[in-house]
KOLGU-889673 format. One record per residue: x, y, z of N, C-alpha, C in turn. Coordinates in steps of 0.02 Angstrom, whole numbers, plus 32768, in hexadecimal, padded with zeros to 4 digits. Example, Ala and Ser with C-alpha at 12.3 -4.5 7.8 and 13.67 -1.06 7.14 Angstrom:
# KOLGU-889673
82947EE4818682677F1F818682947F5B8186
82827F90816282AC7FCB816582858002818A
***
This chain:
# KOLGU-889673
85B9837081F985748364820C855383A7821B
850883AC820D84F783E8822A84A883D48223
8495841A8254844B8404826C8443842E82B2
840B841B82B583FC8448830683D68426832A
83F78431837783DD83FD83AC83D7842A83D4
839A841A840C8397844A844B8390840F847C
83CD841384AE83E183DF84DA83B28409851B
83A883DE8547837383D28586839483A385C8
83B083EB85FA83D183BA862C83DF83CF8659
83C183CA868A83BC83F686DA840283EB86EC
843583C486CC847C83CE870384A783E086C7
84C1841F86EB84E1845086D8852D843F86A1
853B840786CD859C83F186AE856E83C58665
853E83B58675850383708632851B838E8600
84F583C8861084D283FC85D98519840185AC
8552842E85DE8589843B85C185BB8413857B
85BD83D585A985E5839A857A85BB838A8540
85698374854E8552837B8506855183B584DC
854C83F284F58566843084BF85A2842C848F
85E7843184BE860F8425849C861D83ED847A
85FE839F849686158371846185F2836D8419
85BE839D84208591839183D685AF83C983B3
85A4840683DE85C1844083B68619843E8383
8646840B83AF866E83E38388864F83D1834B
8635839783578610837B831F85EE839D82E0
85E083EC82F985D0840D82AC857C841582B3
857183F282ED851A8414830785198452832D
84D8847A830C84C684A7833F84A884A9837A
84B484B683B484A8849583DC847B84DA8408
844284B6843C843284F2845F842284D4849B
843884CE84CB842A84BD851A840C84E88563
83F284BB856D83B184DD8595839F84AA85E3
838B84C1861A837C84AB8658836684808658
830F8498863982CE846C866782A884738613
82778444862B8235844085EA8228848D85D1
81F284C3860C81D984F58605820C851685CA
8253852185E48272853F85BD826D851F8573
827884E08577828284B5852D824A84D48509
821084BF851B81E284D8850681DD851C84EB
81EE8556851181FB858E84FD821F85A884C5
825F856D84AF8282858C847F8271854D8446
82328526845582208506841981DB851D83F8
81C18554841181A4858A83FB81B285B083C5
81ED85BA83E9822785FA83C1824485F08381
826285A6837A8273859C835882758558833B
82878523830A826884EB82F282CA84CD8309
82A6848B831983038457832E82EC8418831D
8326840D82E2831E83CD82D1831483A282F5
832E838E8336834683588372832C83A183AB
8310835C83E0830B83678421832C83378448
83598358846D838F831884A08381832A84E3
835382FD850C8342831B853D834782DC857B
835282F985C0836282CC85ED830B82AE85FE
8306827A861F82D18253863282B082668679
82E9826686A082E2828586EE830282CC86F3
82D782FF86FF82D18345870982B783588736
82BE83928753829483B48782826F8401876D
822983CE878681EF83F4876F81CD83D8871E
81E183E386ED81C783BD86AF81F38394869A
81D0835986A781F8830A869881FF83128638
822D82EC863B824E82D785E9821C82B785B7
81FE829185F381AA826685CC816D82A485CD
817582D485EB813B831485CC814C833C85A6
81A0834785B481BD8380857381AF83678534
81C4831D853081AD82EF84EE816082E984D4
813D82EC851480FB82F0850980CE832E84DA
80F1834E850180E383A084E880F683BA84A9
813783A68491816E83B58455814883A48416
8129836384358121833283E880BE833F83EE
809E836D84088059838483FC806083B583E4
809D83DD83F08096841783D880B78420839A
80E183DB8373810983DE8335811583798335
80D8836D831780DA831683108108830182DF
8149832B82AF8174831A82AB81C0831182CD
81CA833882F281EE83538343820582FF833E
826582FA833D828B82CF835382A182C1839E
828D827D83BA829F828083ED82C482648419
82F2827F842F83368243844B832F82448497
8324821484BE8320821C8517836681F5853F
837E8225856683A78210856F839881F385C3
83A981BA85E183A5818C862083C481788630
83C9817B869083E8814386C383DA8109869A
840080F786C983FA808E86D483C3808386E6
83AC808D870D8369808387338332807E871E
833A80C986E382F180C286C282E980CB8678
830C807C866282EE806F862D82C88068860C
828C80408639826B8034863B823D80798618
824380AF863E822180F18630823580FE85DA
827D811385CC8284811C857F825C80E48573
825480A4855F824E8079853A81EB80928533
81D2809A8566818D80C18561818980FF8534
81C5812C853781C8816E851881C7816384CB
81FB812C84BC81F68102847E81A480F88462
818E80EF847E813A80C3847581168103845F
812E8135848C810D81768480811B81A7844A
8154818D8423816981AF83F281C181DD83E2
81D681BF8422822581D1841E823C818F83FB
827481CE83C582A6819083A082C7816F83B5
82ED817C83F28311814E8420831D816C8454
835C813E8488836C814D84BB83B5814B84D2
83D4817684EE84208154850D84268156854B
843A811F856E8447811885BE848B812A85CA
8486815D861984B38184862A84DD81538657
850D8176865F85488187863D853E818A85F4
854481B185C6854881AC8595858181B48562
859A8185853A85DE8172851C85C781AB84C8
860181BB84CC861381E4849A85F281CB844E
861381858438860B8175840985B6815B840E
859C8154843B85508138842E8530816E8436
854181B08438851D81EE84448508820283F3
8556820283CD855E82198386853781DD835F
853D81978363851B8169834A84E681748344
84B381868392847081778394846381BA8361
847081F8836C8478823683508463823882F9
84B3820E82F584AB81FB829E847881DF8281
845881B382B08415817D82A083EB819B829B
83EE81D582CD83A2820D82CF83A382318284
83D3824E827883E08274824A83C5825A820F
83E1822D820783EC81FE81AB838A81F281C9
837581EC81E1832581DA81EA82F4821C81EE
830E8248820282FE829C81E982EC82A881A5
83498297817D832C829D814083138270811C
830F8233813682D5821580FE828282308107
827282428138822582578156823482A88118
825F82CA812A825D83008104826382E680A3
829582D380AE8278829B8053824082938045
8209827B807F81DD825F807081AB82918052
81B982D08091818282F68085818A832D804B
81CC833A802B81DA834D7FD581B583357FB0
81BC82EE7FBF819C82B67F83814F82B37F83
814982C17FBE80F482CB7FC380DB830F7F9E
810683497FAE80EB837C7F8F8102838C7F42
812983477F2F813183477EDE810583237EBA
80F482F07EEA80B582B57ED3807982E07ECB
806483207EE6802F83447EE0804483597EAD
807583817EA3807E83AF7E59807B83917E22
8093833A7E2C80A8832B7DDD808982F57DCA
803C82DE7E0F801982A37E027FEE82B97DB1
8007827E7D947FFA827D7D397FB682647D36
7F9B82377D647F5881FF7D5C7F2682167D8E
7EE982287D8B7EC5822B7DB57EC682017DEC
7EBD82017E2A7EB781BB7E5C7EDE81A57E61
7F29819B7E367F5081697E377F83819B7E5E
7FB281627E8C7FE381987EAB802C81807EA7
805881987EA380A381717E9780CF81907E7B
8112818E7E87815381A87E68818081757E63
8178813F7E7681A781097E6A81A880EB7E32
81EF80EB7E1081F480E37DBD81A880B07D9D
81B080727DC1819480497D9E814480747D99
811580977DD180EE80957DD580E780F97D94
811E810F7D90811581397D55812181307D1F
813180EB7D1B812280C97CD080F480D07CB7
80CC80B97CED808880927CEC805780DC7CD0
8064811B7CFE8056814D7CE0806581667CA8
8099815E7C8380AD816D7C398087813D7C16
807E80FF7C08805080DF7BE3800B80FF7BEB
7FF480F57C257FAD81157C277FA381487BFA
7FB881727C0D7FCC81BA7BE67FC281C37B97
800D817D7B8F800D81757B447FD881657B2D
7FBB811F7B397F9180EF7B1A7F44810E7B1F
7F2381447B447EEB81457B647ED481607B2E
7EFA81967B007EAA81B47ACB7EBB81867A91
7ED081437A887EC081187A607E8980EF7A62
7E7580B37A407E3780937A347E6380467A40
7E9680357A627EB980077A577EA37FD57A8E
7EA57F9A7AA57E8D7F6A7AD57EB97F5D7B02
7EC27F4F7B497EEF7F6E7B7A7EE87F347B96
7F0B7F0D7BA77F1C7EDF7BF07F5A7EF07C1A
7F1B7EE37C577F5B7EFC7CA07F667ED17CBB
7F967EC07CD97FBD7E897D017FC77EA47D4D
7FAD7E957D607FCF7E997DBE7FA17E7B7E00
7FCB7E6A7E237FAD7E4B7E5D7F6E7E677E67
7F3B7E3D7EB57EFC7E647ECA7F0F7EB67EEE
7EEE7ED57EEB7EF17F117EFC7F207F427EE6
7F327F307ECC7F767F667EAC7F5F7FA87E7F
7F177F997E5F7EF47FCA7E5A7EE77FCC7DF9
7ED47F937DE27EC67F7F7D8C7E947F987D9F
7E5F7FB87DAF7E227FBF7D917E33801D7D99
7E5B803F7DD47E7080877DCD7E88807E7D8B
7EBB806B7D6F7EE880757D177EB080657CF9
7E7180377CEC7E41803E7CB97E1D807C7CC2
7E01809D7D057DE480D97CF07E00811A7CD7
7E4481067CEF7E7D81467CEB7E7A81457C82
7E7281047C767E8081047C3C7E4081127C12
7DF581207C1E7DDB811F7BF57DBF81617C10
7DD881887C4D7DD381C57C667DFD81FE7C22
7E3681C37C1A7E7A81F27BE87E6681EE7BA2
7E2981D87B937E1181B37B607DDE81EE7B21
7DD581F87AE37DAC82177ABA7D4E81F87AF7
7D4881A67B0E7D0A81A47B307D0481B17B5D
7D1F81EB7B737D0E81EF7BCD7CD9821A7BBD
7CAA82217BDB7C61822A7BEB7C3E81EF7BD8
7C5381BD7BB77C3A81817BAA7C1781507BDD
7C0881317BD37C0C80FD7C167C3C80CE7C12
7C5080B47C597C8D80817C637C6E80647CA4
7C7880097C877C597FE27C997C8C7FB57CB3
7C947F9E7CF87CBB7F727D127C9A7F227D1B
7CBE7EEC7D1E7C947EC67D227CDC7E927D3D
7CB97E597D7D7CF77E257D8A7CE67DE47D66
7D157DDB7D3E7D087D8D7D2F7D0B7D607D59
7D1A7D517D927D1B7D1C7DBB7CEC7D297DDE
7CCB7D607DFA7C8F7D597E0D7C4E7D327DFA
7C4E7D447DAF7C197D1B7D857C067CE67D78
7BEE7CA97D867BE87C807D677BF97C757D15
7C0F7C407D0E7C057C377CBC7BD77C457CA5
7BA57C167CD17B4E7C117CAE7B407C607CA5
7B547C967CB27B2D7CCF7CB37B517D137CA3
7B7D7CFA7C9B7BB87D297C7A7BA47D487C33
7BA67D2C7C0F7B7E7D3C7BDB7B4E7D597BD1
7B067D4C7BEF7ADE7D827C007B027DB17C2C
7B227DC57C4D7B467DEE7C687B547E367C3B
7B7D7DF87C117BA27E327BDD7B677E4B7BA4
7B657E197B8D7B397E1D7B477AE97E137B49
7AC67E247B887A947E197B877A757DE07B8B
7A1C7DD47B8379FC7DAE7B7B79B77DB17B53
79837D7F7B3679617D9D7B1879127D807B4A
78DA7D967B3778A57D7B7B66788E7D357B4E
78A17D1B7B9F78917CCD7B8E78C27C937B75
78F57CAB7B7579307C877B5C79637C5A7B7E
794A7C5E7BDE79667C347C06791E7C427C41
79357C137C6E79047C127CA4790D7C537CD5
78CA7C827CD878DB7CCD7D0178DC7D0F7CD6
78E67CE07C8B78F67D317C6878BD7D577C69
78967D597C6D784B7D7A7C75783A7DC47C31
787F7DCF7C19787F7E0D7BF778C67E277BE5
78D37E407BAF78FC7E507B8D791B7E7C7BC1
79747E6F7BC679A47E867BD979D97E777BC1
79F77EDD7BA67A317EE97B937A697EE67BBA
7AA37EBF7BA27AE57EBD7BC17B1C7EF87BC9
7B427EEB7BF37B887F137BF67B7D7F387BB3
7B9D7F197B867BAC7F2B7B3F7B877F507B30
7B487F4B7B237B217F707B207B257FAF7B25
7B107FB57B817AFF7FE47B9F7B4380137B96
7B857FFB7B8C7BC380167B8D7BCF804A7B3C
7BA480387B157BB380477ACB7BD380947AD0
7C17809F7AAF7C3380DB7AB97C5280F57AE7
7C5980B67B1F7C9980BA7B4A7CCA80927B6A
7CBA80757B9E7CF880417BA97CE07FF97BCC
7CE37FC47BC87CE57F817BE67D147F877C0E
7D257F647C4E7D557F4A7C6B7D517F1D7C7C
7D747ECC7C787D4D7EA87C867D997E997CA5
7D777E847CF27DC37E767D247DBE7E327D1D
7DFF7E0F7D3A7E057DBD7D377DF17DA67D18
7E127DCD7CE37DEE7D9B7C8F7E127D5B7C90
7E507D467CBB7E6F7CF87C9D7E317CBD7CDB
7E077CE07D067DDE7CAF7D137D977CA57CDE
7DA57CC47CB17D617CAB7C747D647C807C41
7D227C467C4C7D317C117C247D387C1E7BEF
7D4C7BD47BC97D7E7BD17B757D2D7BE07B50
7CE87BCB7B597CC57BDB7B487CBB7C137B29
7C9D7C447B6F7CA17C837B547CD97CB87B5D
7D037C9A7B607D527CAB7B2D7D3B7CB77AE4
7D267C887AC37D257C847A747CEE7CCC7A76
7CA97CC37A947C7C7CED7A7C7CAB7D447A92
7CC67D477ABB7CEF7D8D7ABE7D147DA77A9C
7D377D637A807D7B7D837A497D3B7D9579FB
7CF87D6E79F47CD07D7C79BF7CBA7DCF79CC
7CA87DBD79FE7C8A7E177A117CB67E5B7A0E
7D017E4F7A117D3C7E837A027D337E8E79C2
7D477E3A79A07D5F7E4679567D207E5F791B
7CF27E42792B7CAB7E6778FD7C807EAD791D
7C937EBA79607C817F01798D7C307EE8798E
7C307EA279A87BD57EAE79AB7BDE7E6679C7
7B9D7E7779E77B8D7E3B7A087B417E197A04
7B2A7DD67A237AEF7DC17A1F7AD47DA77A4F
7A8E7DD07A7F7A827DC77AAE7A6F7D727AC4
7A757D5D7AF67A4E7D227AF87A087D007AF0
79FF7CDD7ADF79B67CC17AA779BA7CEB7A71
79E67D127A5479CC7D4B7A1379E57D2679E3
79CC7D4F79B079E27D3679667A077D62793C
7A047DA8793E7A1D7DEC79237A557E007963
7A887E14793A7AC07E2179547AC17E747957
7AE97E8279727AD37ED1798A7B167EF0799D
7B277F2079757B5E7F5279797B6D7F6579A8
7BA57F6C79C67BBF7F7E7A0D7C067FA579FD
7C217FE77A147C5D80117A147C5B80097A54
7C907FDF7A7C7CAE7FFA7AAE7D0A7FF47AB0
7D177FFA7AD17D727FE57AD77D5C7FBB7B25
7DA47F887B267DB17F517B597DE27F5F7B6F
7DD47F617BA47E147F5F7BE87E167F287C0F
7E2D7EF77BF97E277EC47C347E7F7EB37C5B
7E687E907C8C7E917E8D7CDE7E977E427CFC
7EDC7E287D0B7EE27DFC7D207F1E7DEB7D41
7F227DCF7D7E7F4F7DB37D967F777D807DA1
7F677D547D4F7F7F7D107D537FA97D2E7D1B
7FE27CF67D0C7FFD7CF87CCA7FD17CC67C91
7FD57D0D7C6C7F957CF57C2B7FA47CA47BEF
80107CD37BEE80277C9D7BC680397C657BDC
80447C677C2380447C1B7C377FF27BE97C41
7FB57C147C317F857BEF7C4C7F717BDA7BEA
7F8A7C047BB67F887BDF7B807F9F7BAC7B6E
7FD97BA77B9780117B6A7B867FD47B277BAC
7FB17B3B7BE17F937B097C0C7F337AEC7BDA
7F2E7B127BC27F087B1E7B8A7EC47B447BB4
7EDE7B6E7BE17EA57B8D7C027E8A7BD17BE3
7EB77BF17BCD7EA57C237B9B7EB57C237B4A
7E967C4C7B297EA37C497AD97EB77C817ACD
7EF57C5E7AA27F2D7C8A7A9B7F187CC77A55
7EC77CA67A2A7EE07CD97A037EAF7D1B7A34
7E7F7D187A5C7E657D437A907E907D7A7ABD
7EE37D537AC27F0C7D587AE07F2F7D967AC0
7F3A7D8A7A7D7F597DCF7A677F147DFE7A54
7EE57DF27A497EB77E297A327EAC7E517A7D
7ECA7E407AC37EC27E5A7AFA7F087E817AF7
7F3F7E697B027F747E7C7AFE7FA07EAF7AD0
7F7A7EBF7AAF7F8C7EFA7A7D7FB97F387AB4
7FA47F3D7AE47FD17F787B0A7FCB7F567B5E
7FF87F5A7B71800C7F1D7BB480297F5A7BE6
7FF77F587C2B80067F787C5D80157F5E7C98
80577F597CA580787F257CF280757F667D2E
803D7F377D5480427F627DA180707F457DDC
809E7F7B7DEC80BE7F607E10809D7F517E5B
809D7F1B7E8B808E7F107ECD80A77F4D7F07
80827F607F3A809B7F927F4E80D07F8E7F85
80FE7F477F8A812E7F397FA781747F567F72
816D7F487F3D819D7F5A7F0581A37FB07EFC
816A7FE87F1B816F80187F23815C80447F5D
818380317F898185803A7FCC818C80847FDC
81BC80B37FB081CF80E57FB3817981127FAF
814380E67F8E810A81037F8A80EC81257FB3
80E180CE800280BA80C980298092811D804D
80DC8137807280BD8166808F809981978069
80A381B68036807081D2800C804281C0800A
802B81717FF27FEC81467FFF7FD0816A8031
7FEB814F806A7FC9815F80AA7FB0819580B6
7FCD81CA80A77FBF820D80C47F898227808F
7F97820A80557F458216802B7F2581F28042
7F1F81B980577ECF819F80727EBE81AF80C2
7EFC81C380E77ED6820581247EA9823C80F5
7ECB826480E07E99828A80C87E63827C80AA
7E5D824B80957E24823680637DE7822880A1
7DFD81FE80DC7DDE81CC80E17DD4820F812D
7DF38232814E7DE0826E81687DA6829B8147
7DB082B381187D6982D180F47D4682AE8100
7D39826680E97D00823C80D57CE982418126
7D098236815C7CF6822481947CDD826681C0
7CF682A481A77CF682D881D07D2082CE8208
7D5D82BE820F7D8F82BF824B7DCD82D48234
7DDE831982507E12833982397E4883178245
7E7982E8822E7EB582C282367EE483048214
7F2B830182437F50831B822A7F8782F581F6
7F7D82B382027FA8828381E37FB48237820B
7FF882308201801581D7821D803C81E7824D
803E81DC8283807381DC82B580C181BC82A2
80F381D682A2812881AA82968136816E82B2
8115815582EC8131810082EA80F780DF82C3
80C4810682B8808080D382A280B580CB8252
80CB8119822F80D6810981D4811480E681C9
814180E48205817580BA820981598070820A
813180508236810C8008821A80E87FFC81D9
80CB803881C580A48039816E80E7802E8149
81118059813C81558046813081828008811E
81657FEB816F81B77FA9815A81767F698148
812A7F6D814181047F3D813C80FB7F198110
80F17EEA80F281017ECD80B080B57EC5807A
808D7EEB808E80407EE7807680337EC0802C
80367E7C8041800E7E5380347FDA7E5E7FF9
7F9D7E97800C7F6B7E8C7FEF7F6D7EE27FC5
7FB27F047FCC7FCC7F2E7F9A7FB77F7D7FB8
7F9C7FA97F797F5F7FE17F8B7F2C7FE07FB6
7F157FA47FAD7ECD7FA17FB27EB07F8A8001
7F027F6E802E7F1B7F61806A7F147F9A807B
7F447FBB806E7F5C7FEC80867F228033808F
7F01803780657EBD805680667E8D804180A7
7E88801080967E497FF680E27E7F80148117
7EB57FF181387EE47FF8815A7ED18062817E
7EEC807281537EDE80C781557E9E80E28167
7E5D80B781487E1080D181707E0980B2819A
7E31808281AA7E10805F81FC7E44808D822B
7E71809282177EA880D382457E83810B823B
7E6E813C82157E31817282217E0181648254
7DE8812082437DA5812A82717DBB811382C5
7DF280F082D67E1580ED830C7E298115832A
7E5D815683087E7D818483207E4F81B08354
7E8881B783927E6081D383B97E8E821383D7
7EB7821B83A87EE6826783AB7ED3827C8376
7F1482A583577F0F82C683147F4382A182DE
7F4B827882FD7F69823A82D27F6881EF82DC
7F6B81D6829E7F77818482A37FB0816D82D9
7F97815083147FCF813D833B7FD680F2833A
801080C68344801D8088834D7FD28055834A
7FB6806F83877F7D8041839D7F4F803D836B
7F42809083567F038085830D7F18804B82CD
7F3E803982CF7F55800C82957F2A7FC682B9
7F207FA482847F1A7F5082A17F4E7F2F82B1
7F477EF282D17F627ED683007F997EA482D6
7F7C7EA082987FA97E7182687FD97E9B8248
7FDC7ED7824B80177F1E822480417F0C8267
801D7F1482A3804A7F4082DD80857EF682E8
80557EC782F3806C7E7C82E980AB7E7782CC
809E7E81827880C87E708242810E7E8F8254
80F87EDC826C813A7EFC828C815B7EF182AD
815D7ED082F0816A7EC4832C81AF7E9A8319
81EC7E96833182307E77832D820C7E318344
82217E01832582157DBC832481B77DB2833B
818D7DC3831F81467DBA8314813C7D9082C7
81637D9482B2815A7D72825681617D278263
817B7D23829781827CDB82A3814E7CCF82D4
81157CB382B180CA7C8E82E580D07C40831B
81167C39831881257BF2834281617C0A8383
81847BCB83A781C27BCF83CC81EC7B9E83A8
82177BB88391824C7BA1836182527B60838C
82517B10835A825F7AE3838482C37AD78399
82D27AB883C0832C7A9E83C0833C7A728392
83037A4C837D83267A23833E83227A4682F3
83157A7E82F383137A9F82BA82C87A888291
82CA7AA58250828A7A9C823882A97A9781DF
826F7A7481C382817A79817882627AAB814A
826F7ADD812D82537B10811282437AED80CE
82477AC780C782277AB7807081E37A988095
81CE7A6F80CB81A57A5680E581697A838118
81917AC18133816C7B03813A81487B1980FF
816B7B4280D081457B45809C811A7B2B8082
811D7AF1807D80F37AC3805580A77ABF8075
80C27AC880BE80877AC680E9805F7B0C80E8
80847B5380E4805D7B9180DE802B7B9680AD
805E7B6C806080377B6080287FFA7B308033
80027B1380367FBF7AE780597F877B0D807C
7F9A7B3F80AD7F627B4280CD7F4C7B9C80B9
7F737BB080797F577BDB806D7F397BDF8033
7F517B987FEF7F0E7B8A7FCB7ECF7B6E7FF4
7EBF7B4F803C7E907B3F80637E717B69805F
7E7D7BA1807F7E597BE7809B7E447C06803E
7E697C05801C7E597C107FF07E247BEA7FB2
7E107BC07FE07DDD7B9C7FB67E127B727F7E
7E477B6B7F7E7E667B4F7F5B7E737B657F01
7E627BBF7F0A7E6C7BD17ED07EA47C0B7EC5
7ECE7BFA7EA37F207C047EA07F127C547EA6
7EE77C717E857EE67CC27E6D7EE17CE57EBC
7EC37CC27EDE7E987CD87F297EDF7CC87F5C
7F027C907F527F3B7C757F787F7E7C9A7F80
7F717CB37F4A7FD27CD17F317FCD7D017F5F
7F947D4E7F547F9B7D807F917FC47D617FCB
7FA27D1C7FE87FA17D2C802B7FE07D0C803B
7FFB7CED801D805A7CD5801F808D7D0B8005
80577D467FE2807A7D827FC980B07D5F7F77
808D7D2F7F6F80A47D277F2A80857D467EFC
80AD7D3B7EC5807B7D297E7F805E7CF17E67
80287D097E4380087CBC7E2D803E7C8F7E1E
80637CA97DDE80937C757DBA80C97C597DDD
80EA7C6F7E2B81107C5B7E5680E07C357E89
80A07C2E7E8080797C0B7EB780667BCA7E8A
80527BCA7E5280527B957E2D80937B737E13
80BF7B8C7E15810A7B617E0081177B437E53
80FA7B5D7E85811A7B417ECE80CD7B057ED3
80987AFB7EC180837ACB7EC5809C7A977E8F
80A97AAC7E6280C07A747E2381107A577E49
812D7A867E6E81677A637E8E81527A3A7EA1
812D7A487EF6812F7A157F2F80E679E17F1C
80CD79DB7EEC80AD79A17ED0805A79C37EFD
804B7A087F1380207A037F287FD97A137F06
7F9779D27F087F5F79E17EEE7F2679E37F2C
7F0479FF7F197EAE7A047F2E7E9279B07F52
7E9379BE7F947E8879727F9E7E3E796F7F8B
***
């Protein structure tokens, strides 16, 4: 083992036995009185671990800690305590020490807790390699990631972008399909073009169409005067049209016409009208199971699918998160004018083990409401919301008191499902986020338990 610790301990024989039992151990070790001094030689020099007593005379263990970790908010911290005052570590904990050992202190829980510190050193130090490789070797504008699946995702981009080819992306809400369409028509012969986003489920049917393809004067109630569509206005660069599997079979047909002849015909018109753009469209349902249902058309289906981009959820690339994070401090610091130095380690340890639900795009809000909270020079515990800090908490995931007669988990479920197509207006695409499914595992679990739309 090796590493460097500067132990903290007003009694003299303390100090001794932890010297030699670590210095055994293959640590460098440096031992010292009181805080002032600690302090003094953490000036001097950088220590992996701080092992310091709780009760001191003159600077308590809870100010040496105080002090250590303002003046180096990565600074490991181990407190060591009486019986008495647990209570106190377990506060020091709150404040940002990794743990604690109560004295008497046993050999083997010294090296244990030790080892624990360690192996958690270097993953924070992992982290922060990976961060300064994610700067060197980010391939995509905006987009951020080193986790295999999500530099796939960057090699296609890459590949596919100075082609003219038609792109559908696959991935949950927020995971970030509309970043890979600009990334892609950014990588594109049309960038200076215009690129036009548009949600299909936002739209009405009735008006979708004029949406895209215009209208002509007088041709529905309101039109008052000729207006050009998407298409149109897009000529020579890119469409995106998100949640394309919520667009009717209707104008389904008129879209797959408008690819395959490159022109379209405004509404009330009679003359059809040339249009160059490329299509990027985005969805989070499965396309081929909603053909099988006859909700989409399958030959629309491959004229979209020509090049297929799977986003992974940002639970599946966890190794990401803290990078995430620490780019949208900075981001969201500029934007705000508040110098953040970063995430406090218990706050990125909860970003960490959290299971975000609603992906990127969570995790983004999450980070500017911690900017505009922070009231140090970092994101601490409290700046997070109450549903992260929640989610974290050892037995908080469970919102009940476990009954004695046990409970039926096929009948739980059934019930979450229930009341989160409710909240969801009862539309599967809106529902899955919030059970953290996928569509196609949220619709095979209602086709199980027989559940419809009362």
């Amino acid at each position: 083992m090796s590493g460097s610790i500067l132990v903290v301990d007003d009694e003299k024989g303390q100090r001794e036995i932890l010297q030699m039992i670590l210095s055994r151990e293959g640590y460098r070790v440096t031992a010292v009185s009181g805080g002032k001094e600690a302090m003094a030689r953490l000036g001097e020099a950088e220590f992996d671990l701080l092992l310091t007593d709780l009760k001191m005379q003159g600077m308590s263990g809870m100010e040496l800690m105080e002090q250590a970790l303002a003046a180096n908010q990565r600074q490991c911290v181990v407190i060591m305590t009486a019986h008495g005052t647990i209570d106190s570590a377990v506060e020091a904990m709150k404040k940002g020490a990794f743990d604690y050992l109560e004295k008497p202190i046993e050999r083997e829980d010294l090296l244990l807790t030790l080892q624990r510190a360690f192996e958690h050193i270097g993953l924070l130090r992992e982290n922060q390699v990976l961060h300064r490789k994610l700067a060197e070797t980010m391939t995509v504008p905006n987009m951020i990631g080193e986790h295999p699946k999500i530099r796939e995702v960057f090699r296609i981009i890459n590949k596919i972008a100075p082609t003219a080819s038609t792109v559908l992306v696959y991935g949950e809400s927020g995971t970030g399909k509309e970043l890979v369409a600009r990334a892609i028509h950014d990588g594109s012969p049309r960038k200076g073009k215009p690129f036009f986003a548009i949600n299909c489920a936002a739209i009405p049917d009735t008006l979708i169409e004029s949406e895209l393809f215009g209208h002509e004067k007088g041709s529905f109630t309101g039109a008052g005067s000729r207006e050009i569509g998407i298409f149109e206005a897009a000529d020579g660069g890119t469409v995106f049209l998100d949640e394309i599997g919520e667009m009717g079979t209707g104008m389904q047909a008129k879209l797959l016409r408008a690819i395959q002849e490159k022109e379209i015909r405004r509404v009330g018109g009679k003359a059809n009208v040339p249009v160059d753009v490329r299509i990027i469209s985005a969805t989070n349902k499965d396309l081929e199971v909603e053909i099988k249902r006859g909700q989409f058309r399958e030959d629309l289906f491959y004229r979209l699918n020509v090049i297929r981009i799977s986003l992974p959820p940002l639970r599946e690339r966890g190794s990401d998160i803290a990078a995430l994070a620490e780019f949208f401090v900075r981001k969201y610091s500029s934007v705000a004018g508040i110098p953040l130095k970063g995430i406090a380690k218990p706050a990125l340890k909860l970003l960490l083990n959290y299971g975000w639900p609603g992906n990127v795009r969570q995790l983004e809000s999450v980070i500017e409401r911690g900017v505009l909270m922070a009231e140090s020079d970092y994101i601490e515990l409290e700046d997070l919301p109450a549903e992260i800090r929640e989610d974290g908490t050892p037995g908080a995931r469970l919102p009940f008191e476990f009954p004695a007669e046990g409970i039926s988990i096929e009948n739980l479920e059934r019930d979450l499902i229930v009341k989160a197509m409710d909240r969801a207006g009862w539309v599967i695409s809106k529902a899955a986020p919030l059970l953290g499914m996928s569509y196609k595992t949220l619709q095979y679990r209602l086709e199980k338990f027989g559940i419809e739309k009362p």
